[in-house]
N, C-alpha and C positions, 0 to 999 in steps of 0.2 A: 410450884412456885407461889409465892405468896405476895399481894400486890403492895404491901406493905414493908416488904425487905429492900433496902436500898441496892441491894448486890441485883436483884431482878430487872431493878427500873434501869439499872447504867445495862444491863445487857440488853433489854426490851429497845431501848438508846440508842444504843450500837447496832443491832440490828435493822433498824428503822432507816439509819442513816448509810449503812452496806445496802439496805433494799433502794435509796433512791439514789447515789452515786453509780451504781449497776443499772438502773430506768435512765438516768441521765450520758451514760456512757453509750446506752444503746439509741438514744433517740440522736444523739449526734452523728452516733456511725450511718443512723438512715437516713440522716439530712444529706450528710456527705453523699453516700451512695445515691441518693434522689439526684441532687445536684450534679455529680458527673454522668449520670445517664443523660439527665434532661441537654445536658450539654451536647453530648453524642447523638441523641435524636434530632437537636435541630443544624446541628451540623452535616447531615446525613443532605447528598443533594438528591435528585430525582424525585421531590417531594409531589405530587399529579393533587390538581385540587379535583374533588368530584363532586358532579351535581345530581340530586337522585332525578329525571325527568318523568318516572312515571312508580308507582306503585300499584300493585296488583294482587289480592288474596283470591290464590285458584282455591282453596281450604284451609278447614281450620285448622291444619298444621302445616300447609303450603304459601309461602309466598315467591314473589318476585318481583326485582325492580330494575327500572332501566337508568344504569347509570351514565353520566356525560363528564368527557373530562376535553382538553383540548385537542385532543387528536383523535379521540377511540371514543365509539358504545359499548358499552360491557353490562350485560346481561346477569344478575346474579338469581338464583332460585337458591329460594333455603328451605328447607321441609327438618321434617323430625331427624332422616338421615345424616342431616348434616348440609354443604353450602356446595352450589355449582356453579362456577365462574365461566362465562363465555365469554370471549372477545365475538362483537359482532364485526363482520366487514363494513366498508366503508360503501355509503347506497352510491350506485353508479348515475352519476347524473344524466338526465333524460335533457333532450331539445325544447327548449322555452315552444310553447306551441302558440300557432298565430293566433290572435283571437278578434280577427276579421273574419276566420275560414269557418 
């Protein structure tokens, strides 16, 4: 092809203009898709907010944290293996103790 032939430049053209009609066709379809997920996500109920109350590095590929939500501790350890979720029980409350005695 030669940059000088008019028959090049109208297809150089054309294609230019098929390559961003095809970038603009796809960037819509993921607005849209972005858009109805996001919708779905916060429509979704049982959402738990959680608070981290402690962090912990047993090593250098192990941690763990204690997380707080409104009803539950939840314990997570993550290591190289991969993540392990504990529900912790709830602590049994002890008798206020006198503090005359």
């Amino acid at each position: 092809m030669r940059q000088d032939d008019p028959l090049s430049f109208v297809l150089m053209i054309k294609v230019m203009l098929i390559t961003v009609l095809l970038l603009a066709l796809v960037y819509v379809g993921l607005r849209w898709y972005a858009r109805r997920h996001a919708r779905t996500v916060e429509a979704s109920p049982g959402q738990v907010e959680l608070q981290c109350g402690r962090a912990l590095r047993l090593s250098t590929k192990t941690k763990v944290y204690l997380l707080k939500t409104d009803t539950a501790q939840v314990l997570v350890t993550e290591s190289s293996n991969g993540a392990t979720v504990t529900v912790l029980p709830d602590p049994v409350p002890t008798p206020a103790r006198d503090a005359h005695s």
